[in-house]
C-alpha positions in Angstrom: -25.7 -49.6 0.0 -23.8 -46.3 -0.6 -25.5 -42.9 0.0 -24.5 -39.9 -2.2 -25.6 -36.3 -3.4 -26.4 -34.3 -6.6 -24.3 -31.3 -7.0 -25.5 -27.9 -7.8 -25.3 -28.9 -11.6 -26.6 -32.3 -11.5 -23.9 -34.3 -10.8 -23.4 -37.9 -9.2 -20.3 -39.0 -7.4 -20.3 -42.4 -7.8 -19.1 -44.5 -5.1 -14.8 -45.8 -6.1 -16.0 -49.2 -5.1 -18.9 -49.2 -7.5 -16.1 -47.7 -10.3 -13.3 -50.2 -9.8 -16.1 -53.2 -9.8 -18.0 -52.0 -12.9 -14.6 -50.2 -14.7 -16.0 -47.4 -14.9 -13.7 -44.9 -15.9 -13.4 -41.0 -17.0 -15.3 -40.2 -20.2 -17.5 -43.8 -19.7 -21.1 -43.3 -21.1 -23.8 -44.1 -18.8 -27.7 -45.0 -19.9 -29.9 -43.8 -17.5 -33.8 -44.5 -17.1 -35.9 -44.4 -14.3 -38.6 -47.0 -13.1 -41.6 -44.3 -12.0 -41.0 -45.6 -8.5 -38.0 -43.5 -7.6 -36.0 -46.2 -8.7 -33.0 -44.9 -11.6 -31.1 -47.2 -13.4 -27.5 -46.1 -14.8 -26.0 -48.9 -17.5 -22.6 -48.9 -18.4 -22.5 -48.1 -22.7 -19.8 -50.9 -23.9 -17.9 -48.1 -26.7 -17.0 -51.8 -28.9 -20.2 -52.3 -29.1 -21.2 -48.3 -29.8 -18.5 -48.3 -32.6 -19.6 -51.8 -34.2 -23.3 -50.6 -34.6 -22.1 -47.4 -36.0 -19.6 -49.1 -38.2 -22.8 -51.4 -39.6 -24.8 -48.7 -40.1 -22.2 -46.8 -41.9 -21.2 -49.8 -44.2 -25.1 -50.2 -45.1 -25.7 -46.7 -46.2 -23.1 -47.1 -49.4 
């Protein structure tokens, strides 16, 4: 287990190992949640994914 801190504005620097492994990269959009118990979950956003529900939703409003 890594230990990190917050910045001053919020910020998480996430450990390189944990970037590499996961491909995490610049620009990458994270969901975050929390479980009430102090516990926060960050999920990597797949962008194919983003842009394909997009794409459906944009084909089924014409």
């Amino acid at each position: 287990m890594s230990i990190t801190q917050i910045d001053a504005n919020g910020r998480v620097l996430l450990p390189l190992g944990i970037r590499y492994q996961l491909d995490l990269n610049d620009g990458d959009e994270l969901a975050v949640d929390e479980l009430g118990d102090g516990t926060i979950i960050l999920k990597k956003i797949d962008r194919r994914l983003r842009f394909q529900e997009w794409l459906n939703k944009e084909l089924k409003n014409k």
